[in-house]
SEFIZA-3560 file (N, C-alpha, C; in Angstrom, 3 decimals):
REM SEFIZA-3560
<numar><xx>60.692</xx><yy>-48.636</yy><zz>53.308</zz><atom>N</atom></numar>
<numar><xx>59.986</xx><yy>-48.605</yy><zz>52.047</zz><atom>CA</atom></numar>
<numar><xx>59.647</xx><yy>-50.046</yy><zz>51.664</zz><atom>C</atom></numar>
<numar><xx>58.565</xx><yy>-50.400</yy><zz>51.969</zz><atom>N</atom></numar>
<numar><xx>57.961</xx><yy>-51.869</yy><zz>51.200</zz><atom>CA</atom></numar>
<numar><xx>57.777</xx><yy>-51.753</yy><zz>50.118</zz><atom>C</atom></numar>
<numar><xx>57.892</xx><yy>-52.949</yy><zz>49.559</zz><atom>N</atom></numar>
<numar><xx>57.626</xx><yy>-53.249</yy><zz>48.333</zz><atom>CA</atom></numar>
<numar><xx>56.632</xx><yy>-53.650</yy><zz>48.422</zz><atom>C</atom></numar>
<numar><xx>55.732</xx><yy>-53.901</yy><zz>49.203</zz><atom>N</atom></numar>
<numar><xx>54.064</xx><yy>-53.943</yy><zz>49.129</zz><atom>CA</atom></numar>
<numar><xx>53.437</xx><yy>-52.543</yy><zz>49.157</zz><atom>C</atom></numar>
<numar><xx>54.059</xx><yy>-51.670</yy><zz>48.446</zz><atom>N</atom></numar>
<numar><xx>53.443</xx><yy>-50.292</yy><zz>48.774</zz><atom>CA</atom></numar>
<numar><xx>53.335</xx><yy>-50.393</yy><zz>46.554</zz><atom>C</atom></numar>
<numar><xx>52.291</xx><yy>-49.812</yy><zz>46.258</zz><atom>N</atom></numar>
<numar><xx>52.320</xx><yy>-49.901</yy><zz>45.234</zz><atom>CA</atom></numar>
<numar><xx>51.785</xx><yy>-48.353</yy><zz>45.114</zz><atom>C</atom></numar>
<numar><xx>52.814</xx><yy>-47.917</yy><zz>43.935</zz><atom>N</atom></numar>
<numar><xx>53.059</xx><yy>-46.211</yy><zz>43.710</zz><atom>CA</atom></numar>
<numar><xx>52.524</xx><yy>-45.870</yy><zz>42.773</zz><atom>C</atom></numar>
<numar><xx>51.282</xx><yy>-45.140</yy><zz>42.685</zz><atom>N</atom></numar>
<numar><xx>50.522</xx><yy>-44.828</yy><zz>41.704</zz><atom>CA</atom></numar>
<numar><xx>51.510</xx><yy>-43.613</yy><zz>40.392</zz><atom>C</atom></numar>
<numar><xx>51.277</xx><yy>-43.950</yy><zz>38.981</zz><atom>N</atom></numar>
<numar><xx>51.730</xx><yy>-43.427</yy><zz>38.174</zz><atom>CA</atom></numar>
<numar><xx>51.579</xx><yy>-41.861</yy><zz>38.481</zz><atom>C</atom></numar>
<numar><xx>52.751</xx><yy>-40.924</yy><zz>38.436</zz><atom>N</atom></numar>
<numar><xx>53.146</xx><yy>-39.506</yy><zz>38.852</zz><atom>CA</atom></numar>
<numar><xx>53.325</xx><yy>-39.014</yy><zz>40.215</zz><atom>C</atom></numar>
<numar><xx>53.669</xx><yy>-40.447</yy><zz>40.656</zz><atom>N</atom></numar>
<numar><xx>53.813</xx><yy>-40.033</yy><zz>42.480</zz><atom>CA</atom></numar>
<numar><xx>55.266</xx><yy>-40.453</yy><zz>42.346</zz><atom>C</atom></numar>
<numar><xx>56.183</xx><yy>-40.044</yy><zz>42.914</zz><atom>N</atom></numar>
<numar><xx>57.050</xx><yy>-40.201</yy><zz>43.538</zz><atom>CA</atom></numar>
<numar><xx>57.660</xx><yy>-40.047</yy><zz>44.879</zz><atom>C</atom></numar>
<numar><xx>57.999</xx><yy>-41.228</yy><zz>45.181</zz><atom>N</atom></numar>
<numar><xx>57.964</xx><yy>-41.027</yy><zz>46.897</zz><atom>CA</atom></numar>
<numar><xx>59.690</xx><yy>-40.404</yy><zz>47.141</zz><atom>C</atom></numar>
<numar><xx>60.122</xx><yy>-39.727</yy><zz>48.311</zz><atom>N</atom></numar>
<numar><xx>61.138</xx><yy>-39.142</yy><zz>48.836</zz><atom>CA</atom></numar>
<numar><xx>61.667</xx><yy>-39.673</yy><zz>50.092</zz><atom>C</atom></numar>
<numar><xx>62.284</xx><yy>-40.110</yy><zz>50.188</zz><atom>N</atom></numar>
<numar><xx>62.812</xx><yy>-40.958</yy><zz>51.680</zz><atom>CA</atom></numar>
<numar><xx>62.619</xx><yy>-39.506</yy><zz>52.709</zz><atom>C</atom></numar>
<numar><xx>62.092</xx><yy>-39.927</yy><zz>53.680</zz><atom>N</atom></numar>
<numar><xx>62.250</xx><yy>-38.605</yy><zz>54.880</zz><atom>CA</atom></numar>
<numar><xx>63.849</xx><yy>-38.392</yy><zz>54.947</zz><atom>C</atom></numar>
<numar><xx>64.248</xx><yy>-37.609</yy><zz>55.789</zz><atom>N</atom></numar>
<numar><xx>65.092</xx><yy>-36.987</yy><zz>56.568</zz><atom>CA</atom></numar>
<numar><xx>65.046</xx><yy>-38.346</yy><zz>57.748</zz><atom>C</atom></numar>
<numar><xx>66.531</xx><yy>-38.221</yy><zz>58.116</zz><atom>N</atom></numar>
<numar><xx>66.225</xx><yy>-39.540</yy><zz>59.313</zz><atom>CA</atom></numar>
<numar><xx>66.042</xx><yy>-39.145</yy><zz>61.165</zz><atom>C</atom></numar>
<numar><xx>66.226</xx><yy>-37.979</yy><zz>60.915</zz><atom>N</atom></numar>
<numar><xx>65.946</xx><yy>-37.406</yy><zz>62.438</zz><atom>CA</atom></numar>
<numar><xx>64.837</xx><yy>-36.493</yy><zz>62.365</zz><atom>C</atom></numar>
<numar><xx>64.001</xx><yy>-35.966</yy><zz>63.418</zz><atom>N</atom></numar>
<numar><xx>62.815</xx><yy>-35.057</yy><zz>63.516</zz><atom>CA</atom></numar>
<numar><xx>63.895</xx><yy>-33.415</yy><zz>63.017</zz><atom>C</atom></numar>
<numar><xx>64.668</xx><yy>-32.937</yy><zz>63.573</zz><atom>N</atom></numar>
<numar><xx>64.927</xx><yy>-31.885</yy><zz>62.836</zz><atom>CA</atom></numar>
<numar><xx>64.704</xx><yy>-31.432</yy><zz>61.856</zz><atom>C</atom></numar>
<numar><xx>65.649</xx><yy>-32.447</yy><zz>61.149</zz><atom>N</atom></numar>
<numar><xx>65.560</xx><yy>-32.017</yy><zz>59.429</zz><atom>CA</atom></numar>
<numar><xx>63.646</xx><yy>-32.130</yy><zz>59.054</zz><atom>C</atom></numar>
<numar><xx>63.145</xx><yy>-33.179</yy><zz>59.396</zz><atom>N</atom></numar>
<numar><xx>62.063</xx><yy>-33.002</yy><zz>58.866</zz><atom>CA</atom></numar>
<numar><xx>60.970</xx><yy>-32.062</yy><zz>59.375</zz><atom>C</atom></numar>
<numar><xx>61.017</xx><yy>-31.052</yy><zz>61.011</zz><atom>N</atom></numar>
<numar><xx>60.345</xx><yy>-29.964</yy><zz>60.965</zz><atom>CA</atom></numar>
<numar><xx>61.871</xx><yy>-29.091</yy><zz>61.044</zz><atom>C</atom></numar>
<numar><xx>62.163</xx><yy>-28.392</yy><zz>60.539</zz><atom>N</atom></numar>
<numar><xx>63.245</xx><yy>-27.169</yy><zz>60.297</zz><atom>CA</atom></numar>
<numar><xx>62.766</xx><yy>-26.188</yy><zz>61.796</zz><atom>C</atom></numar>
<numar><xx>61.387</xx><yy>-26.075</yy><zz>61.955</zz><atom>N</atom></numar>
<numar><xx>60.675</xx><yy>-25.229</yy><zz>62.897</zz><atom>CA</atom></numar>
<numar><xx>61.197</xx><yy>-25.535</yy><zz>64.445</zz><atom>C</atom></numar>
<numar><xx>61.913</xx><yy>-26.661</yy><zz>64.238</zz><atom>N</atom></numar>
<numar><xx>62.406</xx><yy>-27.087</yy><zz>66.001</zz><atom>CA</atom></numar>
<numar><xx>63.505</xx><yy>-26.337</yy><zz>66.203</zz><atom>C</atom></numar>
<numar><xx>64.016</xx><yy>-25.994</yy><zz>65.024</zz><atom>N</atom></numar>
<numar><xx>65.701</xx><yy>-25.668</yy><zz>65.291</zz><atom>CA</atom></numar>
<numar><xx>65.732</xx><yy>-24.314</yy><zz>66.160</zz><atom>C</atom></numar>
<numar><xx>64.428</xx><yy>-23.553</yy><zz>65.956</zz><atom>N</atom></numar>
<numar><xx>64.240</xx><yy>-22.246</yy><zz>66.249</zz><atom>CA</atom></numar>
<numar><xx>64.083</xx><yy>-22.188</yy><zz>67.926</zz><atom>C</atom></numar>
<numar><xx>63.605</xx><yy>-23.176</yy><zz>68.202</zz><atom>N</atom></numar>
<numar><xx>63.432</xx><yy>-23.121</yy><zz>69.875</zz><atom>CA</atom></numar>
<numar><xx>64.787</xx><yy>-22.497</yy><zz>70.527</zz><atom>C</atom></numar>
<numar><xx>65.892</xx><yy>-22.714</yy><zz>69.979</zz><atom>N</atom></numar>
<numar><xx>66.975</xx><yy>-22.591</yy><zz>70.947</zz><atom>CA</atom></numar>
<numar><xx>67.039</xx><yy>-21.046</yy><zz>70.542</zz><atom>C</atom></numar>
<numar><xx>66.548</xx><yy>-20.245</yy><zz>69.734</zz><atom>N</atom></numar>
<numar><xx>66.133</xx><yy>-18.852</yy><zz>70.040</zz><atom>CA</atom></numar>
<numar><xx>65.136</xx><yy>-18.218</yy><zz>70.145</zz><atom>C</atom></numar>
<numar><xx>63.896</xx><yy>-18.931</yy><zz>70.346</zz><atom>N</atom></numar>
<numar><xx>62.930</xx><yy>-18.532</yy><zz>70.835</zz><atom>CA</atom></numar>
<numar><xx>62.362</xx><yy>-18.797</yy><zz>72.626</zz><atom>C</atom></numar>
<numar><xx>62.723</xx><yy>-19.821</yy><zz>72.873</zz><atom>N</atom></numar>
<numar><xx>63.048</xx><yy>-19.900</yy><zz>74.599</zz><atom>CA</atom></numar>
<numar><xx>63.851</xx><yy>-19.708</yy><zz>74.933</zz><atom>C</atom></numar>
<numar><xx>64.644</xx><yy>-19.011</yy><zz>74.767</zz><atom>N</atom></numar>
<numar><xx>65.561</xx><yy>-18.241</yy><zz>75.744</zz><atom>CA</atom></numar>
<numar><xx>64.958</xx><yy>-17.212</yy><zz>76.880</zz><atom>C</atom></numar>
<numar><xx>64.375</xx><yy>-16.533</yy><zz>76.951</zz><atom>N</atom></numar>
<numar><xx>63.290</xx><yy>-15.319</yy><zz>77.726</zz><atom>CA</atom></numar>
<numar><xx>62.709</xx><yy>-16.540</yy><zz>78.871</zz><atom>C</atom></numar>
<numar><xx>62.307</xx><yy>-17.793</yy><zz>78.050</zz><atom>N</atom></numar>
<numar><xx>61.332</xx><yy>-18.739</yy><zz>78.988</zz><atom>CA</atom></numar>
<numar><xx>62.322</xx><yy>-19.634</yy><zz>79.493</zz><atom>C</atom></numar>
<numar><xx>62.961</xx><yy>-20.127</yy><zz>79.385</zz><atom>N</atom></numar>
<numar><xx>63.935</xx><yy>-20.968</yy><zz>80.175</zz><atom>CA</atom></numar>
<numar><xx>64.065</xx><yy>-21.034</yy><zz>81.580</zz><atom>C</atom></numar>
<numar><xx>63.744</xx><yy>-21.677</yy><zz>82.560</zz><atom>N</atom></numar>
<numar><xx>63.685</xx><yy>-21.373</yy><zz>83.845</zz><atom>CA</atom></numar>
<numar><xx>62.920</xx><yy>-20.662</yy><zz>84.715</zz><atom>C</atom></numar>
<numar><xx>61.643</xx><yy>-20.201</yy><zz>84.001</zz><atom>N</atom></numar>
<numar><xx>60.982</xx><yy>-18.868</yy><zz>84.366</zz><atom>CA</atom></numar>
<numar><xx>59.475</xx><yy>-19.339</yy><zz>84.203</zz><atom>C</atom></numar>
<numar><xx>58.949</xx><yy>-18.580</yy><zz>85.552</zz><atom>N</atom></numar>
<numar><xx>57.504</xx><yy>-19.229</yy><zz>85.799</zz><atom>CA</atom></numar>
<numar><xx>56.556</xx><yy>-17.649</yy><zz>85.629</zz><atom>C</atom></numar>
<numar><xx>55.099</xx><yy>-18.040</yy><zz>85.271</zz><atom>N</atom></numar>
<numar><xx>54.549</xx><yy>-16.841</yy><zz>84.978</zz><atom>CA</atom></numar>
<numar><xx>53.470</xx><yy>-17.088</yy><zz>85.723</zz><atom>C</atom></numar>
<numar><xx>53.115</xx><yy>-15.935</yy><zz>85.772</zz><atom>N</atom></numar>
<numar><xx>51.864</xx><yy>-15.495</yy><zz>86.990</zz><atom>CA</atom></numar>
<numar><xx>50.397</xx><yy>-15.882</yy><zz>85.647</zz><atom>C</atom></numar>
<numar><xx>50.514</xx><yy>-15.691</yy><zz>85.039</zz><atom>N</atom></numar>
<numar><xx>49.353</xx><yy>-15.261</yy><zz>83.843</zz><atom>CA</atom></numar>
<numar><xx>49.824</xx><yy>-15.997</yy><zz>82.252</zz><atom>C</atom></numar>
<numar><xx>48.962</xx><yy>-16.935</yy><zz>81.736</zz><atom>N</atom></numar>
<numar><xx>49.103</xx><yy>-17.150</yy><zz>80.714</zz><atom>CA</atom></numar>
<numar><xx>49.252</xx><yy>-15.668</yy><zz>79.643</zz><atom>C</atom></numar>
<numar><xx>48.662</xx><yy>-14.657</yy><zz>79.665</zz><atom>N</atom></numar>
<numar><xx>48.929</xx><yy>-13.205</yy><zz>79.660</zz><atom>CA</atom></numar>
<numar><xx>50.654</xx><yy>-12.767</yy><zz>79.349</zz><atom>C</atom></numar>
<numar><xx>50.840</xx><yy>-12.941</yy><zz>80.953</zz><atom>N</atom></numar>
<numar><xx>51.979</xx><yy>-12.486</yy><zz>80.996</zz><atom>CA</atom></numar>
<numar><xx>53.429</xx><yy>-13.217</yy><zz>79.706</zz><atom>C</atom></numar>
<numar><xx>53.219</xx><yy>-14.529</yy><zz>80.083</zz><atom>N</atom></numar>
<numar><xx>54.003</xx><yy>-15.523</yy><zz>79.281</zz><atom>CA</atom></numar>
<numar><xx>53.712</xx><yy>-15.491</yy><zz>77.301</zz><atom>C</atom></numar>
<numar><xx>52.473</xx><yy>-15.093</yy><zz>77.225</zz><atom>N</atom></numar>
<numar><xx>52.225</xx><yy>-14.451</yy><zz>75.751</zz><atom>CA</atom></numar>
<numar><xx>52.892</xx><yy>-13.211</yy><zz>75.287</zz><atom>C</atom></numar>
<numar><xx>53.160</xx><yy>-12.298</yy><zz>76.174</zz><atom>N</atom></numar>
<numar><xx>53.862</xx><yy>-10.975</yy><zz>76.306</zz><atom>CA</atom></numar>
<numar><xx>55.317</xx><yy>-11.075</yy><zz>75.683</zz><atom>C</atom></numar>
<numar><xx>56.078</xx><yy>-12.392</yy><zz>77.056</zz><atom>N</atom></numar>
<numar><xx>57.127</xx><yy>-12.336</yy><zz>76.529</zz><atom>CA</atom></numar>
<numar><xx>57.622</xx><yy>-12.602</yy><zz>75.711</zz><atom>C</atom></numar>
<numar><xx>56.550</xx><yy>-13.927</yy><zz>75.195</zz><atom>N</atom></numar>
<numar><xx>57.178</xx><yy>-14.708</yy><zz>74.162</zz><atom>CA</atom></numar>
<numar><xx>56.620</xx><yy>-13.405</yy><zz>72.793</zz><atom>C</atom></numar>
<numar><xx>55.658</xx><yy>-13.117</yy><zz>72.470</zz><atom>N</atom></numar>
<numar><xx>55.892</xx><yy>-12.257</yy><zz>71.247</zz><atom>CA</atom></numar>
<numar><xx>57.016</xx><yy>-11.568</yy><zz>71.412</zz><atom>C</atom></numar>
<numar><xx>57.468</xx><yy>-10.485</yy><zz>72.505</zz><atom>N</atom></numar>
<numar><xx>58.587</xx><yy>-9.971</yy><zz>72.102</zz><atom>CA</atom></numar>
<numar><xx>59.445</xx><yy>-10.459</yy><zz>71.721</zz><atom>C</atom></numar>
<numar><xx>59.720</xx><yy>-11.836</yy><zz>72.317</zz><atom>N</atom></numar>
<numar><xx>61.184</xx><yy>-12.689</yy><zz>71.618</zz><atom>CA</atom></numar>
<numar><xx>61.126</xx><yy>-13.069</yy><zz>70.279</zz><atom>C</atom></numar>
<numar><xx>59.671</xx><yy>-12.993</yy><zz>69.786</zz><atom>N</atom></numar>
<numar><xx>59.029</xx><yy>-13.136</yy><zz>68.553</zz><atom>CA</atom></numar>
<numar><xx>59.394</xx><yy>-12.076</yy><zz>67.728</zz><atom>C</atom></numar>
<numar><xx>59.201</xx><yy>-10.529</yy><zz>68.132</zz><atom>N</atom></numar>
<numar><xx>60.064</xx><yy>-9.646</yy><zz>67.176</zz><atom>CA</atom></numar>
<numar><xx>61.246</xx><yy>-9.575</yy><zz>67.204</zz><atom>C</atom></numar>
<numar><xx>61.474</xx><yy>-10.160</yy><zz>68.517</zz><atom>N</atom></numar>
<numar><xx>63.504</xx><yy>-10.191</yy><zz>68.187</zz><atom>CA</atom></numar>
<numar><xx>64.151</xx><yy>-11.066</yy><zz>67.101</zz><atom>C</atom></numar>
<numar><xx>63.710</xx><yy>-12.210</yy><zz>66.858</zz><atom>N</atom></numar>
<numar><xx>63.921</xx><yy>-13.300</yy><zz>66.420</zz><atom>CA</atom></numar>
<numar><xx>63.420</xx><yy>-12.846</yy><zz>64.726</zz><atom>C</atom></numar>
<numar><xx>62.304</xx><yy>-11.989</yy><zz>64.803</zz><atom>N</atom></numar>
<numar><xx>62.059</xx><yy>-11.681</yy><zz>63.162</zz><atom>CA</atom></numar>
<numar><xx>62.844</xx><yy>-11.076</yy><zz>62.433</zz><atom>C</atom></numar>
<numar><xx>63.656</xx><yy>-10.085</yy><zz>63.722</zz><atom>N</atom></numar>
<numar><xx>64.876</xx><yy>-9.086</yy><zz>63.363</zz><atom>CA</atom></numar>
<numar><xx>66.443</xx><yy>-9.923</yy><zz>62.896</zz><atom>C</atom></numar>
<numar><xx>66.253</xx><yy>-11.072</yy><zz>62.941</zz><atom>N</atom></numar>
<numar><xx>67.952</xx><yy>-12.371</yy><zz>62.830</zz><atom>CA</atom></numar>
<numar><xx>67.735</xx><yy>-13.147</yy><zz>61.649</zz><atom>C</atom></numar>
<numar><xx>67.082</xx><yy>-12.779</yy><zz>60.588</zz><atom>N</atom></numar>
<numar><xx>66.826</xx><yy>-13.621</yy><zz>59.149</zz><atom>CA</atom></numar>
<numar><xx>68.286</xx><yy>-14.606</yy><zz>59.016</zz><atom>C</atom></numar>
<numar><xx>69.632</xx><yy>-13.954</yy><zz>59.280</zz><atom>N</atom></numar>
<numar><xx>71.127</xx><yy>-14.488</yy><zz>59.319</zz><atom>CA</atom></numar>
<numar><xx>70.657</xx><yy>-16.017</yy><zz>59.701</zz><atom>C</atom></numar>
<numar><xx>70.298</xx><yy>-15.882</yy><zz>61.428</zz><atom>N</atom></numar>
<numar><xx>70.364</xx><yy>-16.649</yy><zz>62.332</zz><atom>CA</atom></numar>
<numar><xx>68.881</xx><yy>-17.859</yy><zz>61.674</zz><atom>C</atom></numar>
<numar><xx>68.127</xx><yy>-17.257</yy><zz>61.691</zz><atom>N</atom></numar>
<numar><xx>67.211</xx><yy>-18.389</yy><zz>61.594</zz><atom>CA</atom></numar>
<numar><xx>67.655</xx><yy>-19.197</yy><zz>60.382</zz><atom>C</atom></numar>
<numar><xx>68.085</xx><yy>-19.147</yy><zz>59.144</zz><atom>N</atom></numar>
<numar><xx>68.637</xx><yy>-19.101</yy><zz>57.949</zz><atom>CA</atom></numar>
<numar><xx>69.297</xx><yy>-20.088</yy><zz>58.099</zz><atom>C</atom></numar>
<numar><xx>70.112</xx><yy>-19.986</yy><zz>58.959</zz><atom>N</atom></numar>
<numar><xx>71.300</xx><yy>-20.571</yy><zz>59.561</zz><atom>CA</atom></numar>
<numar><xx>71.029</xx><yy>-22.003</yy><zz>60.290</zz><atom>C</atom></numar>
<numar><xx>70.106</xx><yy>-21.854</yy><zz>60.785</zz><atom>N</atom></numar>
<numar><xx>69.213</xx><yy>-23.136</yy><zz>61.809</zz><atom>CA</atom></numar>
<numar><xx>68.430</xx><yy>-24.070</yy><zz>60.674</zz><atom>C</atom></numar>
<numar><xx>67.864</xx><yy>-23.237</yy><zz>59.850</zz><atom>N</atom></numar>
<numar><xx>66.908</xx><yy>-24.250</yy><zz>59.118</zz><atom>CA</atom></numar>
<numar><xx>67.177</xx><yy>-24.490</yy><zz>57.828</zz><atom>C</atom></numar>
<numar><xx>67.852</xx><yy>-23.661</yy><zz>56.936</zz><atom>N</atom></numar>
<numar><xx>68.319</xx><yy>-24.250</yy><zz>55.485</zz><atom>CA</atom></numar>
<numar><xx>69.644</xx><yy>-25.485</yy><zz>55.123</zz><atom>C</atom></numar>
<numar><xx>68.696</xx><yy>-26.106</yy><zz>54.981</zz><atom>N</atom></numar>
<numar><xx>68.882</xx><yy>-27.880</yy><zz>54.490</zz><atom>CA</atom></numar>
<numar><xx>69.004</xx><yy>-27.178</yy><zz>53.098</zz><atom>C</atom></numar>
<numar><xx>70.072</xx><yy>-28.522</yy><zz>52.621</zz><atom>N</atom></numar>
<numar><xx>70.470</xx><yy>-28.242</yy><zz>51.448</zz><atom>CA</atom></numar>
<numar><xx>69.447</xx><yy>-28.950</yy><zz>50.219</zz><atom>C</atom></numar>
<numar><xx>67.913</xx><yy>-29.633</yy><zz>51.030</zz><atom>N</atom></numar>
<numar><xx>66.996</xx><yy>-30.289</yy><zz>50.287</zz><atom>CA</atom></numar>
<numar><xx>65.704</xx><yy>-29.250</yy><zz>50.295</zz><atom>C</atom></numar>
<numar><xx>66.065</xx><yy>-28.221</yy><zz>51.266</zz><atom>N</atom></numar>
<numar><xx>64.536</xx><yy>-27.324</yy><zz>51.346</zz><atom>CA</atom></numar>
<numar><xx>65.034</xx><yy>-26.555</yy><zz>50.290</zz><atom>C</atom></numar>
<numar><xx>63.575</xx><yy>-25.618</yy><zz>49.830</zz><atom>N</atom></numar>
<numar><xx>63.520</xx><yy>-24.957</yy><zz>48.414</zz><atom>CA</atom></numar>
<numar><xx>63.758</xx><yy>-23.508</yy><zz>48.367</zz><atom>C</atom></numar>
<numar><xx>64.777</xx><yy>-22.958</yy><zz>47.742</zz><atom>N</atom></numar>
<numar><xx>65.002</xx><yy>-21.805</yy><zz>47.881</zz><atom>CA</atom></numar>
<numar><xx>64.250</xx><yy>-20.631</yy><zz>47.459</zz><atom>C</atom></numar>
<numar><xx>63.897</xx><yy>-20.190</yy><zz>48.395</zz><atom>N</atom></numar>
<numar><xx>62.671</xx><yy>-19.175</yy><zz>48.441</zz><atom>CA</atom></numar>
<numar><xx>62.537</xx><yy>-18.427</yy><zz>46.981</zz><atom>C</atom></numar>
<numar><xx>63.800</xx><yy>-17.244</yy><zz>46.648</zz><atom>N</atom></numar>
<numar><xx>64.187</xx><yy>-16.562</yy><zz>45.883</zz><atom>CA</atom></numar>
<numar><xx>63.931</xx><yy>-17.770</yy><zz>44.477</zz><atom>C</atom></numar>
<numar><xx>63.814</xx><yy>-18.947</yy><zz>43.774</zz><atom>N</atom></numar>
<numar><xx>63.847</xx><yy>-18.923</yy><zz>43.240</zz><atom>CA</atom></numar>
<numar><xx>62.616</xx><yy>-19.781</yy><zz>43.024</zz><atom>C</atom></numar>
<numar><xx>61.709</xx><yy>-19.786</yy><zz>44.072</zz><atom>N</atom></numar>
<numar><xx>60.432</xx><yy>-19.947</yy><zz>43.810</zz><atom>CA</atom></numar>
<numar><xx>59.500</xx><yy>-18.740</yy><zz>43.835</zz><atom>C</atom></numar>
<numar><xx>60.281</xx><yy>-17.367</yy><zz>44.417</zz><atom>N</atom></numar>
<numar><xx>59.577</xx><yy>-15.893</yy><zz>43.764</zz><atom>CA</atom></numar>
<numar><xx>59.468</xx><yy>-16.020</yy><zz>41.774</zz><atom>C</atom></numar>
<numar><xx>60.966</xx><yy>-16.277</yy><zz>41.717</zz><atom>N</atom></numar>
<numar><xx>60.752</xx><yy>-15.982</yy><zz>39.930</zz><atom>CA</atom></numar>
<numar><xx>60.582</xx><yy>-17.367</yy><zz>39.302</zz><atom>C</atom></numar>
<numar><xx>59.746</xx><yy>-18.228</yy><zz>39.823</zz><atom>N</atom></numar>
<numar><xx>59.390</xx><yy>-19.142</yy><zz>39.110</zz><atom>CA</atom></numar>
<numar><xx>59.610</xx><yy>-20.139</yy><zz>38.271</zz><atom>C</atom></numar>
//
């Protein structure tokens, strides 16, 4: 953070997260979404779309698990940006 950065009135800046994780939450998910692909070669870009959606509905079915991977205690809790 420089102090040659000059912060226009109603901005406030937020220090990142200091590793890529925290700042995409979306990485954490790989370690259950390649699992099916791990080691495994495909005949057909086709084919490899196939599998991966299915691991895609598996993975929609584990709200626990993903939950679990990506809620930082700085991301915004869903439920209480439903009631506003």
């Amino acid at each position: 953070m420089s102090e040659k950065v000059i912060v226009p009135e109603g901005i406030y800046l937020e220090p990142l997260p200091a590793y890529s994780p925290e700042w995409q939450p979306a990485e954490r998910l790989w370690q259950l979404s390649d699992e099916p692909l791990a080691n495994k070669s495909f005949e057909t870009l086709d084919e490899l779309e196939q599998v991966l959606a299915e691991r895609c509905c598996i993975v929609s079915q584990m709200p626990s698990k993903v939950q679990a991977l990506t809620n930082y205690h700085w991301w915004p809790d869903p439920e209480a940006l439903e009631t506003g």
